[in-house]
N, C-alpha and C positions, 0 to 999 in steps of 0.2 A: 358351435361352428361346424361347417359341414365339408367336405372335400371329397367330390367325386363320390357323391351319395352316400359318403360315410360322412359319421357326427365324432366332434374329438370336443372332448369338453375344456373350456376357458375361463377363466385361466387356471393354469397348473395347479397357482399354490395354493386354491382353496379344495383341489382334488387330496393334495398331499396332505395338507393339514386333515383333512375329513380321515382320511387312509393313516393318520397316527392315530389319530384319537379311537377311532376303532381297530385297532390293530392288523391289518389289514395291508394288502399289497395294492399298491395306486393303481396301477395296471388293473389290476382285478376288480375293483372298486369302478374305473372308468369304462371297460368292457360289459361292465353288469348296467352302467346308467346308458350306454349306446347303442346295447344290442339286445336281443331275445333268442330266447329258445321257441324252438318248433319241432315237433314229432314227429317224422315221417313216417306214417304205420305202414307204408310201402316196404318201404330199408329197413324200418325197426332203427332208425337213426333219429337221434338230435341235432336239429339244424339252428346255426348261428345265422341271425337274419340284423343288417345293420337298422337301424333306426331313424327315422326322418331327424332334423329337429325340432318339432313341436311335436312329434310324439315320444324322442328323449326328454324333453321338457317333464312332458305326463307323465313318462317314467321316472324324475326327479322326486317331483311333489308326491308322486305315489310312495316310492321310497321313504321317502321323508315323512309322509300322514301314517305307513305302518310300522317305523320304528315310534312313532308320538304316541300311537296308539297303544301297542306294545306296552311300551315302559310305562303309561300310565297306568295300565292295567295291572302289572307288577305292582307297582306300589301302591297303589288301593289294597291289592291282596297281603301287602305285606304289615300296611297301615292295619288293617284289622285283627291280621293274624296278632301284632303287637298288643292290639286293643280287649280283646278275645279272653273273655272269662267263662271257666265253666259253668254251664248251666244246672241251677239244682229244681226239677220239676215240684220236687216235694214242697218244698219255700218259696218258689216264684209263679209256681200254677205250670199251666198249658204254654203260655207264651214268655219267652224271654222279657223281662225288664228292661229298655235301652234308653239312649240318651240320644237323638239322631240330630244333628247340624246340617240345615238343608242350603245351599246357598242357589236363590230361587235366580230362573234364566232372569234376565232385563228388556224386558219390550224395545226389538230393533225396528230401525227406520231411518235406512240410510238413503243416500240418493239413487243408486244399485242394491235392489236387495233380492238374492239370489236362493237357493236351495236350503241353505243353512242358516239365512234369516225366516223362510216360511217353517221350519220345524224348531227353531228358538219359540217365535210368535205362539205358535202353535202348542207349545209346554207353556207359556203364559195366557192362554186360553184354559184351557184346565186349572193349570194352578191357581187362576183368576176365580172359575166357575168354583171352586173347591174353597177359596177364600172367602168368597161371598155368602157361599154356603153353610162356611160354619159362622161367619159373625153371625148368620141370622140363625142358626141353631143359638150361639150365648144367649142371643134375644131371647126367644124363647124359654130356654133351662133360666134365666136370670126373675123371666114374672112369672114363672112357675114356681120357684122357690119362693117368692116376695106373694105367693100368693094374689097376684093381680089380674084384674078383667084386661081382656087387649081383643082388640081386629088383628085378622091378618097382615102381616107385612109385606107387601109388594118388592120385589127390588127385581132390579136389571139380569134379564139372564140372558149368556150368550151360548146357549146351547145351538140356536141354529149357525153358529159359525163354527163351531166345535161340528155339528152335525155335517156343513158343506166341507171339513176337511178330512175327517175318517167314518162318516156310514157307512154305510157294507155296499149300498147301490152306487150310483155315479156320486163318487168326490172327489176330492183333488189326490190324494193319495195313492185311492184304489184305480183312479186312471191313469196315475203317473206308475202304480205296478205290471198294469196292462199291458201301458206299452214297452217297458222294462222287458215283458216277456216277449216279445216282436221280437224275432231277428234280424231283422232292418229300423227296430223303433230310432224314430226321431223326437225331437223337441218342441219342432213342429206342428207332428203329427199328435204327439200328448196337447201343444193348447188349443190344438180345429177342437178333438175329441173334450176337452174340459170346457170352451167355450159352448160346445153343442149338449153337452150331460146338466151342465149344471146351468143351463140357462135362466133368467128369471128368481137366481135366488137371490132373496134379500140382501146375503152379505155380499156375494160375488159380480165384480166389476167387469168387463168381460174387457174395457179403455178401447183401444180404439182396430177394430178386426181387423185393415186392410194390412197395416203399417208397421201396426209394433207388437212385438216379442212380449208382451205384458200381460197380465193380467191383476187382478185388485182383489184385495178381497178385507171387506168392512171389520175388523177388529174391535174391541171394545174400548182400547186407545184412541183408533183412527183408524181410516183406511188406507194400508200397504198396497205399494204395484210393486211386483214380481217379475223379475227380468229369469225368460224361461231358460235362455241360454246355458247349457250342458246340465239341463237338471234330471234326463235320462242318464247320462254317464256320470254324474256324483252319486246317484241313490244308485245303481249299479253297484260300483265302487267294489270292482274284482279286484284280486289282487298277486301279482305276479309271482308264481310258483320259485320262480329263480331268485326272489330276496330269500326265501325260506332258510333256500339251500345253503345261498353264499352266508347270508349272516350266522348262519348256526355253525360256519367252520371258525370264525372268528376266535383269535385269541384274546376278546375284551369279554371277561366271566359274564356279567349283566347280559350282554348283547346276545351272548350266543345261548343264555340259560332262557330268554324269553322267545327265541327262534327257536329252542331245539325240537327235537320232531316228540309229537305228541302233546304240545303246550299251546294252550288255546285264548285266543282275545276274548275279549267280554259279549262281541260280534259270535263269534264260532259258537261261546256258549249258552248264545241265546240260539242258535239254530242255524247256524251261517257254514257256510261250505267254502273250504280255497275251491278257486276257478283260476282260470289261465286270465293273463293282460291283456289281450290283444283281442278290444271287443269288435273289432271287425270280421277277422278270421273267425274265431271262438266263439261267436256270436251265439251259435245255436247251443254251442256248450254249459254259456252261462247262463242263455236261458232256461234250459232245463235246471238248472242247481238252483237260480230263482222261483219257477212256477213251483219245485218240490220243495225248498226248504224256507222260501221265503227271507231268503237273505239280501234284502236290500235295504240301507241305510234308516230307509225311512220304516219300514216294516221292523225294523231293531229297533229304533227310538222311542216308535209307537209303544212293544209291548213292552221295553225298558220302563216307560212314561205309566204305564200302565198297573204295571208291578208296584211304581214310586207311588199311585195314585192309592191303590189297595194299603200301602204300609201308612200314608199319612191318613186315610179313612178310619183307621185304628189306633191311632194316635193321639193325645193331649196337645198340640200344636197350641205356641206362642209365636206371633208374627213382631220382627224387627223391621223396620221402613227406615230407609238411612237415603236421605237427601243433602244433595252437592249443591250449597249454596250458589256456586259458580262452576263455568269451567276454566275458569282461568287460575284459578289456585292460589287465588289470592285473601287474608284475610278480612273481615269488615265489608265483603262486596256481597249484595243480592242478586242475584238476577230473578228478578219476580218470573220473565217470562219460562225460565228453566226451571224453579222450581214448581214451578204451574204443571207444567208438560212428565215433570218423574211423577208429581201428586196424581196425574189423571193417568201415567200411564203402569205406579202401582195400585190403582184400583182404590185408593184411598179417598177419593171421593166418592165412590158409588157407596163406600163404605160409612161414609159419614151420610148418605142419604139414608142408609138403611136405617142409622142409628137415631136421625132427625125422624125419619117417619114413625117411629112408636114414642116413647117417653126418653127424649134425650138427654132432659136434665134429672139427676139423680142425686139428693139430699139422704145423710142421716136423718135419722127424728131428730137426735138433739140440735145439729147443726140447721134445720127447718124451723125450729124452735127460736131459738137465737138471732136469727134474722128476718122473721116474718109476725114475730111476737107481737110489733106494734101492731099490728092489722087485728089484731084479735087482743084487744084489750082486756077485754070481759071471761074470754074462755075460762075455765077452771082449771088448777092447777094442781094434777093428782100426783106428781113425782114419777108417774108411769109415763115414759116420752109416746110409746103406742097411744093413750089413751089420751094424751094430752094433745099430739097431734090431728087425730080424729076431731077431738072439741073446737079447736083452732080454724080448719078445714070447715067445722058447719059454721059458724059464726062467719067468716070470710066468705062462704057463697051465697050466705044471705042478707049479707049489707044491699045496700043498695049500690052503691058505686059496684058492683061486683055480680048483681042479679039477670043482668042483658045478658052477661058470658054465658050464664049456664053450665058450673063449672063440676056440679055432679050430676048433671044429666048425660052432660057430654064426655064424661070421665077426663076430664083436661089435667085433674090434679086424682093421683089415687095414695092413699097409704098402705106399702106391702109391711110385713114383715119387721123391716130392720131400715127400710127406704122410705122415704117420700119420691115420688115418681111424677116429674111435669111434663107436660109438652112445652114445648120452646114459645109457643107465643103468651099461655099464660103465666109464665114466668116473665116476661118480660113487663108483663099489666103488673103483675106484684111491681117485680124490680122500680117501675116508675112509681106506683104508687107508694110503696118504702122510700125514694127519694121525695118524694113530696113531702110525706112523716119528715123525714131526716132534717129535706128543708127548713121545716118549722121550727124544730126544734135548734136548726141554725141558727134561725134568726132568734130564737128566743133566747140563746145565750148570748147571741152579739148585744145583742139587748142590754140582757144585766149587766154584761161586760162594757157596753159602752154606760149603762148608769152608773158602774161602779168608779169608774176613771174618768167620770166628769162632778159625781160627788164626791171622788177626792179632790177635783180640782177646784169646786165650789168649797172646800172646805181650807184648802192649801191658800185661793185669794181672799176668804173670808181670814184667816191668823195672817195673812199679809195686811189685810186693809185694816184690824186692828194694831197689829202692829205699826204701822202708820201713822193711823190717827194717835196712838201714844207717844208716838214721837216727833208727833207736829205739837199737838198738847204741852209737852214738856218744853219745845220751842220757845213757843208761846209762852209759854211758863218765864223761862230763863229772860226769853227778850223784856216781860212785861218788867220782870223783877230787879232787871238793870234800869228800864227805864224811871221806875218808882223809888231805886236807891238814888237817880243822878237828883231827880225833882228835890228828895230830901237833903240831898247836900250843898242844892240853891237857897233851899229855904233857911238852912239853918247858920247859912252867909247871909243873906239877909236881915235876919234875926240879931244877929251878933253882929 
């Protein structure tokens, strides 16, 4: 709220509340979010200068991103500090033994995607290039061990997007540092300069010149537009001498131990400087603390990204993929099209290309043994699965149903080591050709099985129909023999 060019913040009770919990005087708390200092090198005075509001606004949020930042900081250091064993060089070498948990950024793509979606994206570029990079190192170390012949493996690299967004010449970074260092830089003035630098590159969208505020730039997910709007003053992101002060008199211990003077962000101690709020005034001030120390948002991220990139380059890395059947949070629900859109935007498709374009089916001996046996009737059977496989393998590419493939010339099927190693398509000629086998021998049990339960059944109406016939027999029998006792006892009335 503003009155008479002064800002009074609204309402009260979330001032007062905020001014308990930090111990703090509401008054003082509410002076600090409406007003600024200024230094008159004139008078050698501090001057109180009131605040618009939308630039108390900015002094809010700013407020509010350097206590978040703060305190996360703190507790990272204190999380380690807990963590934190000594190191013995004599038993563990040159480098520490660790266990590191990386919880990797998630490819954004909203319908606004602003500064802090282009440096998310941007850590899943790398971490993407870096993923891809080592599946196809396994590759490699995996038929290198198994001892096997292989071509090169091709796969997707997006280094020219990595490359249009941190080169050393025109990228999106290095010109959004440029004009960082401008004492008038604009928003602007950064996308004429990135649309005109980066012209013509493959990833880069340049959307539509006249009209909009955007720019595109082709990802390995898809292609992101970029709403440029305040992306000089977030990668700036100075920060107002006056929290220092105020929060370091604080009587809340936490608050004022992470403000007190001499205690630094993760920002300061990768090379960041405090600079004054007020990047209009200040302007030339911050810019000098930028062009010398390179303290801006994206220039921290970078070398931060960069350091993370170095630790996991030296690392044993196992990758977790955890996909949200829905978003609706409901059990038994798919949604094909979302789990589609995490699958391509964790890279786990390009992943599974990698892995289809060399030998993606992968067999024990004995378990290749076991299931493709029928195909190789004849092979010999030494007790060795290496050497039996082998046997199995020439017999098999030289049937004739199997001789068109070419299936050692073309190395379609090879025996490492410990593996049998296929490519996907002649596996799939076994697989139908094994059900064919399978078929037969279907039918050859249905067979016996239906002769066996019809020669019980011939057997079951053959002791009926005898039985039967014995007992029409006996019928016959009984009828004849009453009829032959009545005769004899006419006769022998007539007789007498």
């Amino acid at each position: 709220m503003c009155i008479r060019d002064r800002c009074m913040v609204e309402p009260e009770e979330d001032v007062e509340m905020i001014s308990r919990l930090f111990l703090m005087e509401i008054d003082d708390l509410a002076e600090l979010l409406c007003t600024k200092s200024m230094y008159d090198s004139k008078n050698k005075v501090n001057i109180q200068m009131n605040l618009s509001v939308d630039k108390a606004m900015e002094n809010r949020d700013t407020a509010a991103k350097t206590i978040y930042s703060r305190l996360f900081d703190w507790l990272v250091r204190r999380v380690n500090q807990s963590l934190h064993v000594e190191f013995d060089k004599k038993r563990h070498g040159a480098r520490p033994l660790i266990i590191g948990i990386l919880d990797i950024f998630g490819f954004e793509f909203f319908e606004v995607n602003s500064f802090e979606q282009l440096c998310i994206n941007y850590a899943n570029e790398k971490l993407q290039q870096y993923f891809n990079a080592h599946i196809f190192k396994l590759e490699q170390a995996e038929y290198a061990k198994e001892k096997i012949k292989w071509d090169h493996i091709s796969f997707s690299d997006n280094q020219e997007t990595i490359d249009l967004m941190e080169r050393p010449g025109p990228s999106v970074f290095s010109l959004l540092e440029e004009e960082c260092i401008m004492p008038k830089g604009t928003d602007a003035n950064f996308l004429n300069k990135l649309r005109k630098g980066v012209a013509g590159h493959p990833s880069f969208n340049p959307v539509d010149k006249v009209k909009s505020s955007l720019f595109g730039i082709r990802h390995f997910a898809g292609e992101v537009h970029y709403e440029t709007a305040n992306f000089v003053e977030r990668n700036r992101d100075v920060v107002n001498p006056d929290f220092m002060e105020f929060f370091s008199k604080s009587k809340l211990k936490i608050l004022s131990t992470i403000f007190a003077k001499g205690a630094k962000s993760s920002r300061e101690e990768a090379g960041g400087k405090m600079a004054p709020q007020s990047k209009s005034d200040a302007s030339k001030e911050s810019s000098q603390i930028i062009s010398i120390k390179g303290s801006t948002l994206a220039m921290q991220f970078k070398s931060q990204l960069g350091d993370l990139m170095k630790t996991l380059s030296g690392s044993n890395p196992s990758f977790i993929r955890c996909v949200k059947p829905n978003t609706v949070k409901e059990p038994s629900v798919i949604d094909s099209h979302e789990v589609l859109k995490q699958l391509r935007y964790a890279g786990l498709l390009e992943a599974i290309r990698i892995r289809c374009s060399g030998y993606s089916v992968r067999r024990t001996h004995a378990d290749f043994i076991e299931k493709y046996k029928k195909l190789a009737p004849l092979a010999k059977r030494t007790g060795n699965t290496l050497d039996d496989c082998k046997a199995m393998l020439e017999e098999i590419a030289n049937k004739e149903t199997f001789a068109k493939y070419e299936i050692l010339a073309k190395r379609l099927i090879q025996i490492g080591q410990t593996k049998v190693f296929m490519k996907e398509e002649i596996k799939t000629i076994l697989d139908q050709n094994i059900s064919v086998i399978l078929g037969q021998y279907v039918v050859h049990i249905q067979k016996r099985w239906k002769g066996f339960l019809q020669r019980l059944h011939f057997l079951m109406m053959k002791d009926s129909a005898r039985r039967i016939r014995d007992l029409f027999f006996r019928w016959r029998l009984r009828v004849y023999s009453k009829l032959l006792a009545k005769k004899i006892r006419l006769a022998r009335k007539r007789i007498f």
